[in-house]
PyMOL Python script that loads the backbone (N, CA, C, O; Angstrom):
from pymol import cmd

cmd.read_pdbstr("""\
ATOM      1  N   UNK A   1     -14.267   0.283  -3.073  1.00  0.00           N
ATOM      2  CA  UNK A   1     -14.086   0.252  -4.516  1.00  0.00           C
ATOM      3  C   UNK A   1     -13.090  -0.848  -4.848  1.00  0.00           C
ATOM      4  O   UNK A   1     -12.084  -1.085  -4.179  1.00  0.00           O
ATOM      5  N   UNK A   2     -13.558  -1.655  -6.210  1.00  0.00           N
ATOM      6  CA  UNK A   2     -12.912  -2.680  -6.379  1.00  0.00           C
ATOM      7  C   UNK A   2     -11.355  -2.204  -7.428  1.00  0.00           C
ATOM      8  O   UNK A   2     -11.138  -1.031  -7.729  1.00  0.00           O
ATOM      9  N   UNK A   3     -10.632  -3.107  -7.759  1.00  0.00           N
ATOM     10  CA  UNK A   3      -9.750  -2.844  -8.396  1.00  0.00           C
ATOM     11  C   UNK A   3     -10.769  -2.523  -9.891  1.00  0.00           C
ATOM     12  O   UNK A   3     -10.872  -1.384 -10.346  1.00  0.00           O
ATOM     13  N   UNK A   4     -11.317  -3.479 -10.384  1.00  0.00           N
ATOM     14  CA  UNK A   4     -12.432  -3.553 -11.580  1.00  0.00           C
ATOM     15  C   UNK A   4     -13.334  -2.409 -11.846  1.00  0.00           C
ATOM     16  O   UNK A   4     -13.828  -2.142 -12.941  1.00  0.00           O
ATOM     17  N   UNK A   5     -13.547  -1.590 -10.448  1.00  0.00           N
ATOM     18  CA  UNK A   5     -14.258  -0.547 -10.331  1.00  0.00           C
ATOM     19  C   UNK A   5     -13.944   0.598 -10.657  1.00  0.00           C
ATOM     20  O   UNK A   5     -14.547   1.425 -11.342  1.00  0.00           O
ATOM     21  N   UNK A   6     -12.448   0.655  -9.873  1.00  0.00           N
ATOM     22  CA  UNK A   6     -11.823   1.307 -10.217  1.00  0.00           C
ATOM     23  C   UNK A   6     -10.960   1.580 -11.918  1.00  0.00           C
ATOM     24  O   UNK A   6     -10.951   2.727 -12.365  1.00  0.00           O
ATOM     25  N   UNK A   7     -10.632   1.013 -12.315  1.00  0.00           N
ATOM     26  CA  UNK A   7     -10.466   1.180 -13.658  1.00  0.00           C
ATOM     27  C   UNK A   7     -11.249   1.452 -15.072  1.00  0.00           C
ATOM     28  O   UNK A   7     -11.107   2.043 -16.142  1.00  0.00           O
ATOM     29  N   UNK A   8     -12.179   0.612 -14.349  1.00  0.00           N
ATOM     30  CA  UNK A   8     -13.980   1.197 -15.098  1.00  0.00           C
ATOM     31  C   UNK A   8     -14.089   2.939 -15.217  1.00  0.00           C
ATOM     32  O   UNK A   8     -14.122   3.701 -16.184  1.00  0.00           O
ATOM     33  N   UNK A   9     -14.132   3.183 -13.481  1.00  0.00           N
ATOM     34  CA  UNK A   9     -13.831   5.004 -13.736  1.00  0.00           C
ATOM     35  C   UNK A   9     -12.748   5.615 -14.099  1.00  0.00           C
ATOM     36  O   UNK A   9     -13.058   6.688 -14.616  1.00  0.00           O
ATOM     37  N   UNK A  10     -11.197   5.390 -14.070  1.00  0.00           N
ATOM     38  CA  UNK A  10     -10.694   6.095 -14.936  1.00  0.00           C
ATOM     39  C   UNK A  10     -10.769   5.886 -15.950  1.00  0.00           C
ATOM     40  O   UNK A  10     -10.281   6.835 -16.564  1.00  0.00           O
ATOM     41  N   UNK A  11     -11.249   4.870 -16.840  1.00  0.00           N
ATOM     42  CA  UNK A  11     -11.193   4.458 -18.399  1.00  0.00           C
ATOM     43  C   UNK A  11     -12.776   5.227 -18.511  1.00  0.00           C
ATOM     44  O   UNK A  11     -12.858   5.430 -19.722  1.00  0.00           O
ATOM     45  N   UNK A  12     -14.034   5.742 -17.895  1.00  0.00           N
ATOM     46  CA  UNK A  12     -14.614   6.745 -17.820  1.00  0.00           C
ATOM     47  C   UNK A  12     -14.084   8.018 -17.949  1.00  0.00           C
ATOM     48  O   UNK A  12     -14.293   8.767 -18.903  1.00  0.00           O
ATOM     49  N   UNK A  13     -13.466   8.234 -17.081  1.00  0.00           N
ATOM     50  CA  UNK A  13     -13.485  10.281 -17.165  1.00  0.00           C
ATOM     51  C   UNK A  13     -11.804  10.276 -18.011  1.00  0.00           C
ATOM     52  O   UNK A  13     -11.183  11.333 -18.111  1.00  0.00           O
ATOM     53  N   UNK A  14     -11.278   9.048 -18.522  1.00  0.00           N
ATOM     54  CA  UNK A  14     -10.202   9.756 -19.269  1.00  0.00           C
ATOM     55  C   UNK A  14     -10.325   9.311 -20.966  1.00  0.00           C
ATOM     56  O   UNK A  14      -9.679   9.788 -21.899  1.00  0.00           O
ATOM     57  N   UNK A  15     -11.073   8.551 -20.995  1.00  0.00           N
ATOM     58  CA  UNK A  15     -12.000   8.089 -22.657  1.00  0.00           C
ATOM     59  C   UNK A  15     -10.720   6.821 -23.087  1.00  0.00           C
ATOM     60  O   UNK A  15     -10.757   6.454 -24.262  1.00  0.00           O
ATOM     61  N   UNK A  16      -9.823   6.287 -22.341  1.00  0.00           N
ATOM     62  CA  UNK A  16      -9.050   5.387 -22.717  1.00  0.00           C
ATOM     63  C   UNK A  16      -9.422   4.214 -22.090  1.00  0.00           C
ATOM     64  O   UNK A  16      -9.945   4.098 -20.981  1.00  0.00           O
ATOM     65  N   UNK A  17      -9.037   3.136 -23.075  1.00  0.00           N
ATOM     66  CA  UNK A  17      -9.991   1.491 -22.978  1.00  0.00           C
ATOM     67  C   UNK A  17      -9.522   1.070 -21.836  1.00  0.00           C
ATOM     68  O   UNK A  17      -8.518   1.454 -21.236  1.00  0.00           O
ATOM     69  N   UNK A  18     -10.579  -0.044 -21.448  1.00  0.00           N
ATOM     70  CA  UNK A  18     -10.432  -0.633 -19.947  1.00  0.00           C
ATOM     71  C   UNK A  18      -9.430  -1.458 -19.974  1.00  0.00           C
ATOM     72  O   UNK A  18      -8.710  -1.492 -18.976  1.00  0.00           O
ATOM     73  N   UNK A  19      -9.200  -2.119 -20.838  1.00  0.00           N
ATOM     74  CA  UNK A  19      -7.936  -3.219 -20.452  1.00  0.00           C
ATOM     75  C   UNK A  19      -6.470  -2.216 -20.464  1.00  0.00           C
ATOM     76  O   UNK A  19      -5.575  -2.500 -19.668  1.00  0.00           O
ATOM     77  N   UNK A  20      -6.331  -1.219 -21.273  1.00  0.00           N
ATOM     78  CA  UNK A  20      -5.021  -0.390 -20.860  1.00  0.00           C
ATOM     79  C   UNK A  20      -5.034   0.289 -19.954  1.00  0.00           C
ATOM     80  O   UNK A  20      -4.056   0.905 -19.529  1.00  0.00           O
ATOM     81  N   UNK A  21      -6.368   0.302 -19.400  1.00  0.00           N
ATOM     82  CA  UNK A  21      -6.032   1.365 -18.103  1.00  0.00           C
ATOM     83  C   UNK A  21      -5.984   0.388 -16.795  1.00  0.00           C
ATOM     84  O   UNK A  21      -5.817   0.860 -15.670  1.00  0.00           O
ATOM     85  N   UNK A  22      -6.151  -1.064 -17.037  1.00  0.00           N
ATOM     86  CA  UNK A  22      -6.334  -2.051 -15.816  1.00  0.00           C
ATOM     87  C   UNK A  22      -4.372  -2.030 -16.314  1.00  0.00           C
ATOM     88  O   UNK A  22      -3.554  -1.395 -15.648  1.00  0.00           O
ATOM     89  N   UNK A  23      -4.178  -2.451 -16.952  1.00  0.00           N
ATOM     90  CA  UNK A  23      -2.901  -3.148 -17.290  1.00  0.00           C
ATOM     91  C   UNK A  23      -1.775  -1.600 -16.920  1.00  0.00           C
ATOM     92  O   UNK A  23      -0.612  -1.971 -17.080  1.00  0.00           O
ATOM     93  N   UNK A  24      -1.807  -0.563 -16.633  1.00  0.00           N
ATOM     94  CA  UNK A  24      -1.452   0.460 -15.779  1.00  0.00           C
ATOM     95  C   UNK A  24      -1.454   0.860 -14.752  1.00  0.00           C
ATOM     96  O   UNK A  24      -0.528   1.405 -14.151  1.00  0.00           O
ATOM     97  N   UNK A  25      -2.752   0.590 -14.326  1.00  0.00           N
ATOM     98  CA  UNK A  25      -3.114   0.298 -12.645  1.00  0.00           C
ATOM     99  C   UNK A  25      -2.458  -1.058 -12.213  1.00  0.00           C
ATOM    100  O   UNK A  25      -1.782  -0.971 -11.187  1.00  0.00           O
ATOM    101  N   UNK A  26      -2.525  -2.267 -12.784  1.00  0.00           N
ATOM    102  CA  UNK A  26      -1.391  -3.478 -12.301  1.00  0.00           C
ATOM    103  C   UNK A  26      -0.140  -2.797 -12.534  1.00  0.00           C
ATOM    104  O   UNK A  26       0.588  -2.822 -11.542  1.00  0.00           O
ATOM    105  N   UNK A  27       0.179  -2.395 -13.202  1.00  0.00           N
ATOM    106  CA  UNK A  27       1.965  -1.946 -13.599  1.00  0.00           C
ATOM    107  C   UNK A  27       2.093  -0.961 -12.538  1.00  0.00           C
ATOM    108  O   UNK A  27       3.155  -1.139 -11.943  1.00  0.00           O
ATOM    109  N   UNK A  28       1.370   0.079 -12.039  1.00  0.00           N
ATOM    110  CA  UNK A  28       1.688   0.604 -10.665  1.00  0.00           C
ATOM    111  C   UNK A  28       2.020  -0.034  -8.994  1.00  0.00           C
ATOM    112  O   UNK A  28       2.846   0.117  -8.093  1.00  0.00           O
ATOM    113  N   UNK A  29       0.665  -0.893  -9.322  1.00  0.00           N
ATOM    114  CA  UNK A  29       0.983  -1.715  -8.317  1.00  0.00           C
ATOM    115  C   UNK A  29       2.180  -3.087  -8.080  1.00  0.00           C
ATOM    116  O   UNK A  29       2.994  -3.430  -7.223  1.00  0.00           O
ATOM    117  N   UNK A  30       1.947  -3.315  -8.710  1.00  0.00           N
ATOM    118  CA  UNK A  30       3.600  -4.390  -9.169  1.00  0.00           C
ATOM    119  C   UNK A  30       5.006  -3.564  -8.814  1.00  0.00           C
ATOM    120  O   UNK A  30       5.902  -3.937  -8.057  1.00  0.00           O
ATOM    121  N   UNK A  31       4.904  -1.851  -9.889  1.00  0.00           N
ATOM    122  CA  UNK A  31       6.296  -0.684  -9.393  1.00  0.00           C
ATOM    123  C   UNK A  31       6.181  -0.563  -7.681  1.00  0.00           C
ATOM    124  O   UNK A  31       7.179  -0.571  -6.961  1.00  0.00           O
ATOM    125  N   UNK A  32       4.965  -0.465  -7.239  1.00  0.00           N
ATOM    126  CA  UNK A  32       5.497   0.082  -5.682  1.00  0.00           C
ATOM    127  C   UNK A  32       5.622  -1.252  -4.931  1.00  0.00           C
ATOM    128  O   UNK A  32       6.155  -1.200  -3.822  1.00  0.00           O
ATOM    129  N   UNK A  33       5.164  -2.543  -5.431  1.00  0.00           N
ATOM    130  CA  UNK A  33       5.502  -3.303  -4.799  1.00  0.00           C
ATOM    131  C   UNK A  33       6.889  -3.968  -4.874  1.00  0.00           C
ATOM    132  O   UNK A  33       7.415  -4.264  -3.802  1.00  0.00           O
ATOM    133  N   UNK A  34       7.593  -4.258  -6.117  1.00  0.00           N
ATOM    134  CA  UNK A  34       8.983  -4.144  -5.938  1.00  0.00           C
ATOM    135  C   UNK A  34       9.521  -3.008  -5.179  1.00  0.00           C
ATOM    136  O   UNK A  34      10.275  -3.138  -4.214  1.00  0.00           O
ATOM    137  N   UNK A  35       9.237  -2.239  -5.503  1.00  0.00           N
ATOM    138  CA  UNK A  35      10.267  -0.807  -5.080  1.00  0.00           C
ATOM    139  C   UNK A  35      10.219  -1.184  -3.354  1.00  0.00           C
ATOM    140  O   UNK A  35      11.320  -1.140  -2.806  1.00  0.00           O
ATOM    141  N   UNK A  36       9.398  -1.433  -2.750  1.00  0.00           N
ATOM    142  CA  UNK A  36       9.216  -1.813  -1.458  1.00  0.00           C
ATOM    143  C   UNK A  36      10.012  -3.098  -1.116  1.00  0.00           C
ATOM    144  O   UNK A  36      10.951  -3.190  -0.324  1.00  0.00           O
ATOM    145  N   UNK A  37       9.609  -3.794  -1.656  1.00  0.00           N
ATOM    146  CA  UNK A  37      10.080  -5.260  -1.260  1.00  0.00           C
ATOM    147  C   UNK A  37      12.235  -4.465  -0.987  1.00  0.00           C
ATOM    148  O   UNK A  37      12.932  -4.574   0.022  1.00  0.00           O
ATOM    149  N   UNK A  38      12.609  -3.742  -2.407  1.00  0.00           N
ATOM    150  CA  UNK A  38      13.667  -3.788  -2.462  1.00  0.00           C
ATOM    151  C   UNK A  38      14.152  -2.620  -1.000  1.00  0.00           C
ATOM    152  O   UNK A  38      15.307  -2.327  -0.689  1.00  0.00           O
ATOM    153  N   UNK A  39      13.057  -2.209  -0.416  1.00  0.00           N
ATOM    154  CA  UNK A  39      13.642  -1.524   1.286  1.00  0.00           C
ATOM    155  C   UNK A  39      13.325  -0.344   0.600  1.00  0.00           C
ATOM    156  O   UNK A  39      13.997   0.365   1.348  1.00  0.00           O
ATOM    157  N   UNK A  40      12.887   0.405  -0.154  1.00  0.00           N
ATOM    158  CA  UNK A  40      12.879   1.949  -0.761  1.00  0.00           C
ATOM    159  C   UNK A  40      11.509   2.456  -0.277  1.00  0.00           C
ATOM    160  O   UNK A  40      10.644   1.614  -0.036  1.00  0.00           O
ATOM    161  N   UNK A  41      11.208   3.921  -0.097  1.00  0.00           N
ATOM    162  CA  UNK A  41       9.522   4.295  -0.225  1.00  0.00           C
ATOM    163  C   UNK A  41       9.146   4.440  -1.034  1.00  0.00           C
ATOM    164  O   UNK A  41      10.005   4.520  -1.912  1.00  0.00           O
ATOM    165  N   UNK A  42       7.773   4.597  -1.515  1.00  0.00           N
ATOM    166  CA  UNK A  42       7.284   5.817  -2.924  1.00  0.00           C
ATOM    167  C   UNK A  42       6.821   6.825  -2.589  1.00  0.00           C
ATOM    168  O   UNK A  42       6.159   6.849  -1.551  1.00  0.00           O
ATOM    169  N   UNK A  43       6.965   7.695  -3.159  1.00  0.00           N
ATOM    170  CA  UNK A  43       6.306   9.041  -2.794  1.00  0.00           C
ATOM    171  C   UNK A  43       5.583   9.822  -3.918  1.00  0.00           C
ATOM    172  O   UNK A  43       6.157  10.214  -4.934  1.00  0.00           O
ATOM    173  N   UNK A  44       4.145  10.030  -3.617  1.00  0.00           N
ATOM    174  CA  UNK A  44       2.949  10.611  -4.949  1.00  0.00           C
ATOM    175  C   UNK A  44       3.153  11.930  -4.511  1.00  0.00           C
ATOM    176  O   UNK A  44       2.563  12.082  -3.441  1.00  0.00           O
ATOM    177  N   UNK A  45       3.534  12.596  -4.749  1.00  0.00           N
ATOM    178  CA  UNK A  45       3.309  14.257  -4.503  1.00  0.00           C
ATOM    179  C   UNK A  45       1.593  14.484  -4.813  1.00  0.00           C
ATOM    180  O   UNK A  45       1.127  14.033  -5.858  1.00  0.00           O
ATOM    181  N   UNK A  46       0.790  15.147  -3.916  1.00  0.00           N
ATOM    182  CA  UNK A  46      -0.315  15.478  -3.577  1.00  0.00           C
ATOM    183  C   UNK A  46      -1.504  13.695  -3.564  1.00  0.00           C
ATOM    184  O   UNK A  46      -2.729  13.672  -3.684  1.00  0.00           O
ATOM    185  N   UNK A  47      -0.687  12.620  -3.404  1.00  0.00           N
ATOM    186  CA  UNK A  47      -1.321  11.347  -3.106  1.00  0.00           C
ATOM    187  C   UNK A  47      -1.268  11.408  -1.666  1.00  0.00           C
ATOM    188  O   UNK A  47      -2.097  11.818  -0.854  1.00  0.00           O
ATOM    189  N   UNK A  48       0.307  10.734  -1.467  1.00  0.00           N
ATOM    190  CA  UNK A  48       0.352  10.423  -0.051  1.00  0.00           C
ATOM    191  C   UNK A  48       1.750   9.202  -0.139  1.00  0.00           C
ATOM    192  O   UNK A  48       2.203   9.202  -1.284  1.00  0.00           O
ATOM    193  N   UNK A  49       2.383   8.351   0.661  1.00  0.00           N
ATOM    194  CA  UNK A  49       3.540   8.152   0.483  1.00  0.00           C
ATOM    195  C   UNK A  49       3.261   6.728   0.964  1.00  0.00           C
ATOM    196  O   UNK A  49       2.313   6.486   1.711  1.00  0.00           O
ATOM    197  N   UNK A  50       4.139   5.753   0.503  1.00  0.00           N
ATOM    198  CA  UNK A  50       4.506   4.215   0.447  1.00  0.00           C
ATOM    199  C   UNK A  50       5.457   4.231   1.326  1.00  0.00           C
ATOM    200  O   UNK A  50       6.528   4.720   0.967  1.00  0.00           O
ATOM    201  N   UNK A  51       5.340   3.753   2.583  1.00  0.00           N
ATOM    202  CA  UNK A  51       6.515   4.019   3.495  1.00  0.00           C
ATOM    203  C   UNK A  51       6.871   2.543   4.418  1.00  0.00           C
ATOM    204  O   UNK A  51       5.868   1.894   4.715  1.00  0.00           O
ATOM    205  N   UNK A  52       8.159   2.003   4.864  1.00  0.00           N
ATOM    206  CA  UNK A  52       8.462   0.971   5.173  1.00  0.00           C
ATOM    207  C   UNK A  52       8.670   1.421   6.554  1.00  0.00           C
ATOM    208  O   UNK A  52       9.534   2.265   6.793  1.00  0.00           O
ATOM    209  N   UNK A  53       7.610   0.689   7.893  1.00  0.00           N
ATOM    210  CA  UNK A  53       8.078   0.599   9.262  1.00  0.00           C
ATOM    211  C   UNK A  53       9.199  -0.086   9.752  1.00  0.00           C
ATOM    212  O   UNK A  53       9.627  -0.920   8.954  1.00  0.00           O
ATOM    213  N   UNK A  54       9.695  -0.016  10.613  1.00  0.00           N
ATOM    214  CA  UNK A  54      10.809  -1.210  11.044  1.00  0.00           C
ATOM    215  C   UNK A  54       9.972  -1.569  12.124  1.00  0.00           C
ATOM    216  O   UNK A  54       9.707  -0.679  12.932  1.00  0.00           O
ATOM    217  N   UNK A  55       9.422  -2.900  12.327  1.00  0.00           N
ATOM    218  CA  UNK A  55       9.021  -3.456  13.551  1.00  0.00           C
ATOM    219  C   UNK A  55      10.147  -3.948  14.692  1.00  0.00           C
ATOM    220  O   UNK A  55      11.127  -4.400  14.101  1.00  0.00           O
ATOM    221  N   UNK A  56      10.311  -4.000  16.205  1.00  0.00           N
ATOM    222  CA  UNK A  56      11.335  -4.156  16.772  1.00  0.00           C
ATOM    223  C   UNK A  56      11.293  -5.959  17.145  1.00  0.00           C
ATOM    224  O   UNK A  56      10.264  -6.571  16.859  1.00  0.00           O
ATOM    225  N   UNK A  57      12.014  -6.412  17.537  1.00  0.00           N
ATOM    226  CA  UNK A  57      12.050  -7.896  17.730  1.00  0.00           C
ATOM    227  C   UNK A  57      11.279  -7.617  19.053  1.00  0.00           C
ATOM    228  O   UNK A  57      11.291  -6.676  19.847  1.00  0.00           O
ATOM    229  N   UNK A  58      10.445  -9.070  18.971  1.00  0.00           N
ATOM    230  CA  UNK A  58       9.668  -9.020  20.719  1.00  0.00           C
ATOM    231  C   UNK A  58       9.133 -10.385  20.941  1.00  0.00           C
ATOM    232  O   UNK A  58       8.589 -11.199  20.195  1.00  0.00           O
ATOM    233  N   UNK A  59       9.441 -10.385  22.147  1.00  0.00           N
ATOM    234  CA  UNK A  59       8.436 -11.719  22.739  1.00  0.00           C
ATOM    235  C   UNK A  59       6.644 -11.869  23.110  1.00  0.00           C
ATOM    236  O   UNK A  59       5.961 -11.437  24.039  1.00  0.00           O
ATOM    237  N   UNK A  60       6.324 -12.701  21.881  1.00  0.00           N
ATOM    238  CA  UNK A  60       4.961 -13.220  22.442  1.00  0.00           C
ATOM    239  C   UNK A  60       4.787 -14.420  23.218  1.00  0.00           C
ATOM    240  O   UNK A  60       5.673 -15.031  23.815  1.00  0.00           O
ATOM    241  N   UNK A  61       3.171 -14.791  23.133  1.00  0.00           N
ATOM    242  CA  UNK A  61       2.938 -15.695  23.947  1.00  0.00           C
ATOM    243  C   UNK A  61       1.767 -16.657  23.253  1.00  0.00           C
ATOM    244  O   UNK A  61       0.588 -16.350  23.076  1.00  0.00           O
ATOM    245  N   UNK A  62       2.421 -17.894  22.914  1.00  0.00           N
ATOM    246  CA  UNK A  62       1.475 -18.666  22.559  1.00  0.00           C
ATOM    247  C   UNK A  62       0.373 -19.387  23.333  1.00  0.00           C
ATOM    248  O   UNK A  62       0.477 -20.590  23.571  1.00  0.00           O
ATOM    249  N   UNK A  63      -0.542 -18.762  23.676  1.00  0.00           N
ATOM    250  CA  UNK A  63      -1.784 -18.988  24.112  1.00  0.00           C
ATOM    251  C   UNK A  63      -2.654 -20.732  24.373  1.00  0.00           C
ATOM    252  O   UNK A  63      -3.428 -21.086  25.263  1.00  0.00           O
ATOM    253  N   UNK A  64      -2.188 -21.373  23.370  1.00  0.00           N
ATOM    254  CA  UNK A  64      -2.620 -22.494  23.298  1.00  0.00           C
ATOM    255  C   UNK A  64      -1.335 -23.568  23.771  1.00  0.00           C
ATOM    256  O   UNK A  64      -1.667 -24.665  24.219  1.00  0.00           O
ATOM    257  N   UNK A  65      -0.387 -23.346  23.698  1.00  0.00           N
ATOM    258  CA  UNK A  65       0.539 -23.827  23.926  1.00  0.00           C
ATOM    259  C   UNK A  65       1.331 -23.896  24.925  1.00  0.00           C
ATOM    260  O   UNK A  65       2.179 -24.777  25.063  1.00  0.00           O
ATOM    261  N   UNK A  66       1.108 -22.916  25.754  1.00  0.00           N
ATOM    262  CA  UNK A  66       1.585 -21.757  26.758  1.00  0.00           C
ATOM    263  C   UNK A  66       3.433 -21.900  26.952  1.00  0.00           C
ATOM    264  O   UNK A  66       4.216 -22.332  27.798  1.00  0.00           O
ATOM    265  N   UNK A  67       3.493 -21.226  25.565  1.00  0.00           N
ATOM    266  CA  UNK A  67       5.016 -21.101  25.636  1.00  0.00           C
ATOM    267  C   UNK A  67       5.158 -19.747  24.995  1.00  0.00           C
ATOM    268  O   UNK A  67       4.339 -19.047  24.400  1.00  0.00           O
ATOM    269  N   UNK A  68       6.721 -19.537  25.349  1.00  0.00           N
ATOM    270  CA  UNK A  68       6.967 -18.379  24.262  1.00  0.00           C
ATOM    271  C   UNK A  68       7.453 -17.944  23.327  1.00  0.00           C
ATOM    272  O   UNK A  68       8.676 -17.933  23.471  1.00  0.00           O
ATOM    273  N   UNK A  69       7.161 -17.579  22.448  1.00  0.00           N
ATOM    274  CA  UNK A  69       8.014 -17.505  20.798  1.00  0.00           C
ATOM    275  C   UNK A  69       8.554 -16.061  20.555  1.00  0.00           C
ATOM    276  O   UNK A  69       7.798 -15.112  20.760  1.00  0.00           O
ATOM    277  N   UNK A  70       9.896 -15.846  20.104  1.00  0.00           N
ATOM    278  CA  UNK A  70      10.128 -15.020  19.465  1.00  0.00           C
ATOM    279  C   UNK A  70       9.773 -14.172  18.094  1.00  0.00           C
ATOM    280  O   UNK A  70      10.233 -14.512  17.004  1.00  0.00           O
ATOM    281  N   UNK A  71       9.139 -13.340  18.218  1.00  0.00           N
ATOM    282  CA  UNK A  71       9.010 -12.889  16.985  1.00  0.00           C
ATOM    283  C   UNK A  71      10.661 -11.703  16.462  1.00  0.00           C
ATOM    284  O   UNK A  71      11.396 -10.885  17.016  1.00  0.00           O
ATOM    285  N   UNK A  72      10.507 -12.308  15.168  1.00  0.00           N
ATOM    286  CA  UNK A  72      12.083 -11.351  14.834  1.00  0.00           C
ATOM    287  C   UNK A  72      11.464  -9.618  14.325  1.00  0.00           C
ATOM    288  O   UNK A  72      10.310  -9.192  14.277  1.00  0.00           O
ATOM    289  N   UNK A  73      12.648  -9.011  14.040  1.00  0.00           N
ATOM    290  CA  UNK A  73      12.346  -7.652  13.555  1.00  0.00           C
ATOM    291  C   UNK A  73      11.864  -7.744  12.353  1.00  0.00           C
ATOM    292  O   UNK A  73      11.943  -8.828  11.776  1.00  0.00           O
ATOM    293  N   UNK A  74      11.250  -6.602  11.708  1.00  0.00           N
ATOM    294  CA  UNK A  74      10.628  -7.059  10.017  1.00  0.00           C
ATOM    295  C   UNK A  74      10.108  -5.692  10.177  1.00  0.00           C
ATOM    296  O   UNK A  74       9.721  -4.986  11.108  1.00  0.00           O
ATOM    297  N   UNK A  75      10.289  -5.573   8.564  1.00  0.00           N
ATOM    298  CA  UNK A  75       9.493  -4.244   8.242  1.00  0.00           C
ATOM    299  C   UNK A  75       7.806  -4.561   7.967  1.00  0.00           C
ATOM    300  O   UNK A  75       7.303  -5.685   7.989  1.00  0.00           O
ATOM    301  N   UNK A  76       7.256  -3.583   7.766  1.00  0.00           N
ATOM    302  CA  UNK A  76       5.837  -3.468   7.420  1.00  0.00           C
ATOM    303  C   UNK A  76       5.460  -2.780   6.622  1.00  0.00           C
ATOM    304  O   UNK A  76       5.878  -1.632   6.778  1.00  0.00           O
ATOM    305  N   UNK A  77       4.650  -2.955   5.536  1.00  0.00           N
ATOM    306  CA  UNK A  77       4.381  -1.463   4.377  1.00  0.00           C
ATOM    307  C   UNK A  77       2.894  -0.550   5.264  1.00  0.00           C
ATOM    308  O   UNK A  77       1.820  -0.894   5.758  1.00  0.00           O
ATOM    309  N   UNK A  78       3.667   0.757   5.063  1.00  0.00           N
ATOM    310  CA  UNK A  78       2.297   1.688   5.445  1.00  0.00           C
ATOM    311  C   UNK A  78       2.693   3.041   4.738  1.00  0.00           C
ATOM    312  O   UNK A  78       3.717   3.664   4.456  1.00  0.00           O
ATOM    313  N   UNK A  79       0.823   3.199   4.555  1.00  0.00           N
ATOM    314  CA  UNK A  79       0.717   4.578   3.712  1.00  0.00           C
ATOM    315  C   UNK A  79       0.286   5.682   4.667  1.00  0.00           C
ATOM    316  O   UNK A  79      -0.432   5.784   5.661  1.00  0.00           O
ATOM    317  N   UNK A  80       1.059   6.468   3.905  1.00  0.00           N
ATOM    318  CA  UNK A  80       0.860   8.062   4.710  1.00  0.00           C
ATOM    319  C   UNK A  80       0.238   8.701   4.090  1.00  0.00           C
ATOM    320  O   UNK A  80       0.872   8.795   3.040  1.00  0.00           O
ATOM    321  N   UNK A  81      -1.007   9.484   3.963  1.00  0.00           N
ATOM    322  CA  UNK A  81      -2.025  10.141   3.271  1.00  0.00           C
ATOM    323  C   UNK A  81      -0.951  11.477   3.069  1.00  0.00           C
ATOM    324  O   UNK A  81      -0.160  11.761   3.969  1.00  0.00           O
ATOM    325  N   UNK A  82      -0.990  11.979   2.249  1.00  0.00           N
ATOM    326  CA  UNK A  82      -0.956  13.666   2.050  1.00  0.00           C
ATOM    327  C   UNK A  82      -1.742  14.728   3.162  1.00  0.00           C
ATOM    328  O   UNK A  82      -2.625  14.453   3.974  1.00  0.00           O
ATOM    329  N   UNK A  83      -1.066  16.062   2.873  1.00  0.00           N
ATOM    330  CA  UNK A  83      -2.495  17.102   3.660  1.00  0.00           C
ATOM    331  C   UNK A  83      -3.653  17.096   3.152  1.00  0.00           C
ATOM    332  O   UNK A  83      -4.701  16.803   3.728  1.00  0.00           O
ATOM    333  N   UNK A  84      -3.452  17.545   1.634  1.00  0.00           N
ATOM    334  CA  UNK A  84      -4.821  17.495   0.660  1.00  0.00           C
ATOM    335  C   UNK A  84      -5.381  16.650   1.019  1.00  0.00           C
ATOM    336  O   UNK A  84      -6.241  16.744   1.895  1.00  0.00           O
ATOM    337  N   UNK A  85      -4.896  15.068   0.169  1.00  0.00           N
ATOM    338  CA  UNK A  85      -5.711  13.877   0.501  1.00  0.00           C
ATOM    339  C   UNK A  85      -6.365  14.002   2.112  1.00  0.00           C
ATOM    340  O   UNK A  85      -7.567  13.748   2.191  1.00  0.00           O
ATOM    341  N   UNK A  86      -5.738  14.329   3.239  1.00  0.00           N
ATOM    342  CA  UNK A  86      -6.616  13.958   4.335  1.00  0.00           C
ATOM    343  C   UNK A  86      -7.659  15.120   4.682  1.00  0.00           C
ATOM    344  O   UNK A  86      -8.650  14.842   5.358  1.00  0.00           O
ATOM    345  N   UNK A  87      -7.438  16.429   4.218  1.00  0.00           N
ATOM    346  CA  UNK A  87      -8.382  17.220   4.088  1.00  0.00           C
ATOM    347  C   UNK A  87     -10.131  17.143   3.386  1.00  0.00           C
ATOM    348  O   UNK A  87     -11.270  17.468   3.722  1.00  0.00           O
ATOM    349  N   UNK A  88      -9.338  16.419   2.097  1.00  0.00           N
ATOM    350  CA  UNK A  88     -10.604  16.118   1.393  1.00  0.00           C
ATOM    351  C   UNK A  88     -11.000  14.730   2.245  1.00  0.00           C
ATOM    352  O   UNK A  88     -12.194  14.917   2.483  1.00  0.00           O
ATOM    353  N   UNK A  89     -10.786  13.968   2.590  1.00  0.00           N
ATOM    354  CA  UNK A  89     -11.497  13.344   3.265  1.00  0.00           C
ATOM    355  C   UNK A  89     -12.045  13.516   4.454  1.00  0.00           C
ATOM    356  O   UNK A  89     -13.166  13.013   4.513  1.00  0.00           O
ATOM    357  N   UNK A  90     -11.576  14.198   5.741  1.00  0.00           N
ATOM    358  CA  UNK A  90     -12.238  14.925   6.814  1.00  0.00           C
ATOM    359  C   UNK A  90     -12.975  15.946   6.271  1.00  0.00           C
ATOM    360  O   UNK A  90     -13.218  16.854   7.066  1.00  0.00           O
ATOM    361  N   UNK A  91     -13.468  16.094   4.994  1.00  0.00           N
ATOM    362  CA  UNK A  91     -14.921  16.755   4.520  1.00  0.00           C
ATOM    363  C   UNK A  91     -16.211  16.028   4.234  1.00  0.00           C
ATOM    364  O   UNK A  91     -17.211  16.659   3.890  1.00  0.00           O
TER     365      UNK A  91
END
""", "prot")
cmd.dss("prot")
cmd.show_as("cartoon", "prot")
cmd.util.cbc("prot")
cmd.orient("prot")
């Protein structure tokens, strides 16, 4: 499902126009993406949660080059489904 798709159906089953319900769906996504950037999680009660990994520093291997590069530590964004949410989907 597209972003476009998606807003199509909630501006369906909630009878409010497509451009305010796109311009809400961007304003969500923009909130969890600051809120992240700034090191914080989000958390949807019965969604599922916006959560920041810490990756550890490690050595790879450049393949073409055959040397080795450091990669540094860095976080990563990952989502954690809910119970619900993963219930209804293992149906």
């Amino acid at each position: 499902m597209t972003k476009q798709e998606l807003t199509r159906e909630i501006a369906r089953q909630t009878g409010i126009d497509q451009p305010t319900v796109l311009a809400c769906v961007e304003g969500l996504m923009s909130v969890v993406k600051e809120t992240m950037a700034g090191g914080d999680p989000v958390y949807l009660r019965g969604f599922g949660s916006f959560i920041l990994k810490q990756r550890a520093k490690k050595t790879a291997r450049n393949i073409t080059k055959n040397t080795t590069i450091v990669i540094p530590a860095h976080n990563i964004p990952l989502f954690k489904p809910c119970k619900e949410f993963m219930a209804a989907v293992r149906k």
